[in-house]
C-alpha positions in Angstrom: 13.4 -20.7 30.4 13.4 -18.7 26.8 12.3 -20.3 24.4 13.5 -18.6 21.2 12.1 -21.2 19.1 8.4 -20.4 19.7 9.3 -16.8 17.7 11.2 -18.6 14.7 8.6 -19.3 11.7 9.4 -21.6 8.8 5.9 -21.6 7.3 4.5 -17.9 6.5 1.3 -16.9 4.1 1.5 -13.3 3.3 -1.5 -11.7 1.4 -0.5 -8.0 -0.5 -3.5 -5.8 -1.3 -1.9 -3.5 -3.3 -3.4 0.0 -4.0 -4.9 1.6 -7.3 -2.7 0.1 -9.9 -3.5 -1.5 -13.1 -0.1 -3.2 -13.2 -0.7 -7.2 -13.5 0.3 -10.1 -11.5 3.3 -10.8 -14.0 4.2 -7.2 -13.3 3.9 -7.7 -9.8 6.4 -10.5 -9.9 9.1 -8.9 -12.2 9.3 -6.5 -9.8 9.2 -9.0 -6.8 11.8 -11.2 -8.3 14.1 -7.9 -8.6 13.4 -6.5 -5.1 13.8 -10.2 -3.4 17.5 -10.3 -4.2 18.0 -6.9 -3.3 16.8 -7.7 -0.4 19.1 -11.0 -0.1 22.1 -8.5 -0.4 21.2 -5.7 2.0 20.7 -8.5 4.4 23.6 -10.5 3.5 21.9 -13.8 3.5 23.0 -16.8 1.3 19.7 -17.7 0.0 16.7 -15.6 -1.0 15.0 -16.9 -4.3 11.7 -17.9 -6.0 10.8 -21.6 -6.2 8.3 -21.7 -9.0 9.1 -20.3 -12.6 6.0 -18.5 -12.5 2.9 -17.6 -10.7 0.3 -20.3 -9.9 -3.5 -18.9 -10.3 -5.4 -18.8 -7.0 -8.9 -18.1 -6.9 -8.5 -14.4 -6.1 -5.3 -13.8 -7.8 -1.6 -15.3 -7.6 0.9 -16.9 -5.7 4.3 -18.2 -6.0 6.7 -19.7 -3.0 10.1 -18.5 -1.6 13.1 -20.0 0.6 15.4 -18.0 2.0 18.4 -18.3 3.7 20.7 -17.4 6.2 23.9 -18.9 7.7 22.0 -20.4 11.1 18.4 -20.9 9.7 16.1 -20.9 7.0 12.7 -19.9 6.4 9.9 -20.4 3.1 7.0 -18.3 2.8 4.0 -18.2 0.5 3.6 -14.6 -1.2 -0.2 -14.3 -2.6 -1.3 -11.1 -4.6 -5.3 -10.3 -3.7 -5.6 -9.0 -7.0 -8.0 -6.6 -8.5 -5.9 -4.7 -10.9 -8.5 -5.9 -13.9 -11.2 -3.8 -12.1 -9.0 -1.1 -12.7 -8.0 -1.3 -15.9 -11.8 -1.3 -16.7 -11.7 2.3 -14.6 -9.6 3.7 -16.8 -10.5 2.5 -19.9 -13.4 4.3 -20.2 -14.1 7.0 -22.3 -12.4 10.9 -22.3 -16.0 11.9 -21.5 -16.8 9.6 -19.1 -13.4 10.5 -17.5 -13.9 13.7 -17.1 -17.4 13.6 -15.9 -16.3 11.7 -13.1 -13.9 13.7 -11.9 -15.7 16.5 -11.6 -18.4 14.8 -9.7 -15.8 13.2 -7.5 -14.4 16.9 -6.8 -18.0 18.0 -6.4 -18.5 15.4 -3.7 -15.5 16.0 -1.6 -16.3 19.2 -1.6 -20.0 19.6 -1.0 -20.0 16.8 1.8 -17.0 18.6 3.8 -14.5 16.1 3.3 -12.1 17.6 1.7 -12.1 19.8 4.5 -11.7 17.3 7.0 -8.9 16.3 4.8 -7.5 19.4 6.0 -8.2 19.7 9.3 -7.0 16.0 9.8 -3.8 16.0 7.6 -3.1 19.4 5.7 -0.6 17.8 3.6 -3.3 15.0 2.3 -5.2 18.0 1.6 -3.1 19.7 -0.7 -1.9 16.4 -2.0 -5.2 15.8 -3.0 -5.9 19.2 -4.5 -2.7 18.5 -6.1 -3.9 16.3 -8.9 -6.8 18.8 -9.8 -4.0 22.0 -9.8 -1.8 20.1 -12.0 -5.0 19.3 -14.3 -6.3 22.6 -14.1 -2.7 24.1 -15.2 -2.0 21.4 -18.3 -5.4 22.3 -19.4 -5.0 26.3 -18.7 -1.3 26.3 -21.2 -3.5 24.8 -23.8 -6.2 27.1 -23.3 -3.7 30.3 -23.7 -1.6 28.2 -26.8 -4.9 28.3 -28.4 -5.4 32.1 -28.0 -2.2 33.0 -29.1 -2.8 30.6 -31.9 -6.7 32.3 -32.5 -4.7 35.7 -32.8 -1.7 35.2 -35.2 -4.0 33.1 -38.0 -7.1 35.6 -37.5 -5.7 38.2 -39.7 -4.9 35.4 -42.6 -7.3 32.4 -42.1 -10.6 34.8 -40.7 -12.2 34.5 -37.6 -14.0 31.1 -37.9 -10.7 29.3 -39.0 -8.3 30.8 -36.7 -11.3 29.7 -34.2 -11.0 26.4 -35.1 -7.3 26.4 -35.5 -7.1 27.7 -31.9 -9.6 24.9 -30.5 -8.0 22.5 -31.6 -4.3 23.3 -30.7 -5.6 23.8 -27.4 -7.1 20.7 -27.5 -4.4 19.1 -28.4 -2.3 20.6 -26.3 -4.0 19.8 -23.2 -4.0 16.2 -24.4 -0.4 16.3 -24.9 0.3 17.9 -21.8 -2.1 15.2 -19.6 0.3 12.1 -21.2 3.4 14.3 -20.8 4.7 15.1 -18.3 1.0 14.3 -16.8 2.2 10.4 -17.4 5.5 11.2 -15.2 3.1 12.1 -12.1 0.3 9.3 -12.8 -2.0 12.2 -13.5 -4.7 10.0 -15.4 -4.5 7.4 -12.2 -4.4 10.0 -9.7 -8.1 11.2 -11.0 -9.6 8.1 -11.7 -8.5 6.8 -8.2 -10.5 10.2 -6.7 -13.5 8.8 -8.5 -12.7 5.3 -7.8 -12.5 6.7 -4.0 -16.4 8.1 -4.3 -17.7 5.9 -5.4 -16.3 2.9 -3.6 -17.3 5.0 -0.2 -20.8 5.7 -1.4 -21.2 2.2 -2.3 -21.1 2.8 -5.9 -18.9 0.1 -7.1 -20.5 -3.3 -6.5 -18.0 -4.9 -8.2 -14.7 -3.9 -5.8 -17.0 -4.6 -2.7 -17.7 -8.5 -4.5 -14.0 -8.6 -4.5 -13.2 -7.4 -0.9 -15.9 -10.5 0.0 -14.1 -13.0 -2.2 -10.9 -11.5 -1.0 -12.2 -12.3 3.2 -13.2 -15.5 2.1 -10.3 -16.3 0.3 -8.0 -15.3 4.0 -10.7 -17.3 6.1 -10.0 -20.7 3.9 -6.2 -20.3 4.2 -6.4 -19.8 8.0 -9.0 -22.7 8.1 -6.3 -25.0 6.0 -3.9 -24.5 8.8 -0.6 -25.0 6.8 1.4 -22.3 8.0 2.8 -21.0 11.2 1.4 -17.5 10.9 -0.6 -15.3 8.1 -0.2 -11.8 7.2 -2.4 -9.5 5.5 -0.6 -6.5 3.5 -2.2 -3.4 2.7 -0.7 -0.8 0.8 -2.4 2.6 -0.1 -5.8 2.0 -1.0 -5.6 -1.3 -0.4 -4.9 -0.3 3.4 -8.9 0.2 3.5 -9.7 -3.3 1.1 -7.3 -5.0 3.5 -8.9 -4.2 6.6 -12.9 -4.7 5.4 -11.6 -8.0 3.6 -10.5 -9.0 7.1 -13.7 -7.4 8.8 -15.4 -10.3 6.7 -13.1 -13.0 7.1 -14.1 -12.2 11.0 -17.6 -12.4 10.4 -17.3 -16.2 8.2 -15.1 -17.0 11.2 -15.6 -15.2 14.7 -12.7 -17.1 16.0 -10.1 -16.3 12.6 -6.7 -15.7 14.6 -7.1 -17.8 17.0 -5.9 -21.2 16.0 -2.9 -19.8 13.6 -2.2 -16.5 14.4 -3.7 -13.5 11.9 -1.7 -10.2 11.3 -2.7 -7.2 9.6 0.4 -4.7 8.5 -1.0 -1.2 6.7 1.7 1.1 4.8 1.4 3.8 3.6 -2.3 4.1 4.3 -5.0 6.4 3.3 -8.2 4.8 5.1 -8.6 7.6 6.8 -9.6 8.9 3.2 -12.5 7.4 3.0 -13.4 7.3 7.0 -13.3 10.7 7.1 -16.5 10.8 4.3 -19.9 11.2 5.7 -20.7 8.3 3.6 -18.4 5.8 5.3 -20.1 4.3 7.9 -19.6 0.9 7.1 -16.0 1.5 6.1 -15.5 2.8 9.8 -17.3 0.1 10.9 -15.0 -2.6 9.1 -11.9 -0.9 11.5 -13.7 -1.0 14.3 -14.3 -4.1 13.6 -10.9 -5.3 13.0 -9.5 -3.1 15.8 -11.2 -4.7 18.5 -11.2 -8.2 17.5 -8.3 -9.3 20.3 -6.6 -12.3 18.4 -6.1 -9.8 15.6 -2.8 -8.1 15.9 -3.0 -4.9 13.5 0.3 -2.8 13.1 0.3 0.4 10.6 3.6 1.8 9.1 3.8 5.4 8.8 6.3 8.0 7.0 6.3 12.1 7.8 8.0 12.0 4.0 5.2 9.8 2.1 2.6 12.8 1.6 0.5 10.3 -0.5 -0.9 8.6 3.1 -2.1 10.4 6.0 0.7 10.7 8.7 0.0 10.8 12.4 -3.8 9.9 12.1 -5.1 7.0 13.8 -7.1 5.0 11.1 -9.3 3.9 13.8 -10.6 6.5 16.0 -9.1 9.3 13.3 -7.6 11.1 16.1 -4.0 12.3 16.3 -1.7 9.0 16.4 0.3 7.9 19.0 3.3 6.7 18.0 4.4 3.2 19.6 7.9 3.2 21.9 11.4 1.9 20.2 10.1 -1.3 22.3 6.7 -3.0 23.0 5.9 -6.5 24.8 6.5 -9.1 22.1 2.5 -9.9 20.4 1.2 -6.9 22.9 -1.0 -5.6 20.2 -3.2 -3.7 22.7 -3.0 -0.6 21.2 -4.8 -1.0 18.1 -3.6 -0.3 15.5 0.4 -0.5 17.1 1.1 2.6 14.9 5.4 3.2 14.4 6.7 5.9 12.0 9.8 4.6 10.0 10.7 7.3 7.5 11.7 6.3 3.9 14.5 8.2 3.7 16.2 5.6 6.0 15.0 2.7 4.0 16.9 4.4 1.0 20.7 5.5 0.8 21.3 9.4 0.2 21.6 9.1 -3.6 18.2 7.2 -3.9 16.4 9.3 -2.2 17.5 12.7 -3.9 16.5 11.2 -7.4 13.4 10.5 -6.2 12.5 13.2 -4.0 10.0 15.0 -5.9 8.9 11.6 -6.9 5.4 11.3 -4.7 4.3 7.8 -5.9 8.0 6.4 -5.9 8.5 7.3 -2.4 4.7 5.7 -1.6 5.6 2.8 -3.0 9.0 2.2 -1.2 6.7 0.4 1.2 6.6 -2.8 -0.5 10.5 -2.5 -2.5 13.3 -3.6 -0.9 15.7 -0.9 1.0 18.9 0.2 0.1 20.1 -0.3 3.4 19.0 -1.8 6.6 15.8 -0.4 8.5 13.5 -1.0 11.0 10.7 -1.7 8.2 11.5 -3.9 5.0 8.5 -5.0 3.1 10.5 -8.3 2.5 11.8 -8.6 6.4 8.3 -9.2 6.9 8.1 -11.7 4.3 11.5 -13.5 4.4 12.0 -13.4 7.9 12.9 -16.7 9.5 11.2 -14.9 12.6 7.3 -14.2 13.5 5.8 -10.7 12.6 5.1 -9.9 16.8 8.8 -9.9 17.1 9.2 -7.8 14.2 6.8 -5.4 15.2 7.7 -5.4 18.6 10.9 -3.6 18.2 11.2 0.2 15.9 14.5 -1.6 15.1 12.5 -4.3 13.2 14.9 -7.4 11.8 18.0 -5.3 12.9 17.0 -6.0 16.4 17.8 -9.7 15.4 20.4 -10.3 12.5 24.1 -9.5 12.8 25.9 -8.2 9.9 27.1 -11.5 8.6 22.4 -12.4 7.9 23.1 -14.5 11.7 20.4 -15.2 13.8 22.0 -13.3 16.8 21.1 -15.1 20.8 19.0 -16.4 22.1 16.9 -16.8 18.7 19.6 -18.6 16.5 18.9 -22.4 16.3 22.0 -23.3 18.3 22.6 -20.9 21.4 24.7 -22.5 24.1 23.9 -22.9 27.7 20.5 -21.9 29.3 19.3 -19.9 26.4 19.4 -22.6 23.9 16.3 -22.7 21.8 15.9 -26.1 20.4 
């Protein structure tokens, strides 16, 4: 006989490794707080709500509780940020100099160890993302530069040559500077290049600091799943955080060879870019952490990707960096055999027509659409996965995601509600 009830959760942990971001934890939850009822009315349910007043310090970052609600079940979860936004807030706090130093030895690097041509080769559209941010740079920089000569030429004549100099270095200087805060602030221009050097330097093993974390981070998962309070755990990683996630895990697996089985271990990666830094010459032991993580069996590992997020790398398996192969509309429920299950789920059907032409040209806002809520129902919502009264291998197992499972009215539709009649009741 089914037993729905083995697939309904009402005790889930979910861990978020965001990406690059210097946005702090109260930040985080502003924005969670908004998104979660969003959420609540896409789905139509009657409760979806925070049950602390503010986040409660953990020892790698913060946490708060939720309940949600529908009209045939309920469901709490525990959301806990792995936060390492103060790492980069020190990044880009550093000097102008320093700054731009390291950006062109990041560019140097990519370039001189063939990555950025495996970029290419791999994913042209990461490619040209990525020369993106050095374009845009290189053009701010260039309208200063020619500001400044026209500037030079018109106060030669009346100020001499050494003045209008001067004059002309430092509008274009200013210019420049102008430029890279606006409209450079509009495209996270600043982040963009520290996050290359971030990116070298983390992959080169550069940055003892962020590979500290990604140990206090595993150890951190490992003593949750140890606790055994809750019916399943789920590791988020967004972005960069796609690659923290997965050698945060890699450790966990090596404190505790048998993490997964006892309570049940997910890993969900959106909008990844691991192949960023597995494509490097220098990233053995971040393609050692997938492997890792990929063949561990009680380990079920599904990756989110989007044609239209050209921020992540589309159709690339993060694993064996080969061409992807998209799951079908409908896997074996906690068949995680392929590894990573990989599903595409295009943001523009997580967002209605009007969202999604004002943000069009907005890269990052489309990136981060990963871990928002949706305008409308889709088979991936960041807070589904969250708020779901049912366990992730469901989730994942159908393209549909939650819509496989909730009528319009937020029901629990047969044979998973709480009170189906007959043969397929599940309690």
């Amino acid at each position: 006989m089914w037993d729905g009830a083995r697939w309904r959760t009402e005790r889930r942990h979910l861990f978020l490794v965001p990406g690059y971001d210097p946005m702090p934890v109260d930040g985080h939850r502003r924005i969670f707080e908004r998104e979660l009822n969003r959420f609540r009315e896409t789905w139509s349910l009657e409760e979806a709500t925070c049950l602390e007043d503010a986040p409660r310090a953990t020892p790698t970052g913060a946490a708060w509780s939720i309940a949600a609600r529908g009209g045939n079940w309920r469901t709490g979860a525990t959301f806990e940020l792995l936060a390492w936004n103060d790492l980069v807030q020190a990044d880009m706090a550093r000097s102008p100099l320093s700054h731009m130093g390291g950006t062109l030895r990041a560019l140097a690097d990519m370039v001189t160890s063939g990555t950025l041509g495996r970029y290419f080769r791999s994913s042209p559209r990461y490619g040209f993302f990525f020369l993106f941010t050095y374009a845009l740079t290189l053009l701010f920089w260039a309208i200063g530069a020619g500001l400044g000569l026209l500037a030079y030429d018109a106060a030669a004549p009346a100020i001499g040559t050494l003045g209008a100099a001067l004059f002309g270095i430092a509008l274009a200087a200013g210019a420049g500077a102008v430029l890279m805060r606006w409209p450079g602030r509009k495209f996270r221009l600043k982040q963009s290049l520290d996050l290359a050097e971030f990116s070298v330097d983390f992959v080169r093993g550069r940055h003892p600091a962020i590979d500290a974390r990604v140990e206090a981070f595993g150890a951190r998962i490992a003593a949750v799943a140890a606790a055994g309070e809750a019916d399943e755990i789920v590791l988020v990683g967004h972005s960069l955080g796609a690659m923290l996630a997965v050698s945060a895990l890699a450790y966990a697996l090596k404190l505790n060879p048998a993490l997964g089985r006892s309570v049940p271990v997910r890993l969900l990666t959106v909008g990844s870019t691991t192949a960023k830094f597995a494509l490097h010459p220098a990233g053995g032991r971040l393609r050692e952490a997938a492997r890792i993580v990929a063949e561990a069996e009680a380990i079920g590992w599904l990756e989110i990707q989007a044609r239209d997020d050209v921020v992540s790398f589309y159709r690339i398996n993060p694993v064996t960096l080969e061409e992807a192969r998209f799951a079908p509309l409908r896997t074996v429920t906690g068949d995680f055999s392929e590894r990573p299950l990989i599903r595409a789920h295009p943001i523009r059907d997580m967002l209605s027509e009007a969202t999604f032409a004002r943000f069009r040209l907005d890269m990052m806002r489309l990136h981060c659409q990963y871990l928002l809520a949706n305008d409308k129902r889709a088979g991936y919502d960041f807070f589904a996965v969250l708020a779901s009264p049912l366990r992730f291998d469901l989730l994942a197992a159908s393209a549909n995601g939650l819509r496989t499972y909730l009528d319009a009215r937020g029901l629990l539709m047969r044979p998973y509600s709480p009170a189906d009649p007959g043969p397929w009741r599940a309690l």
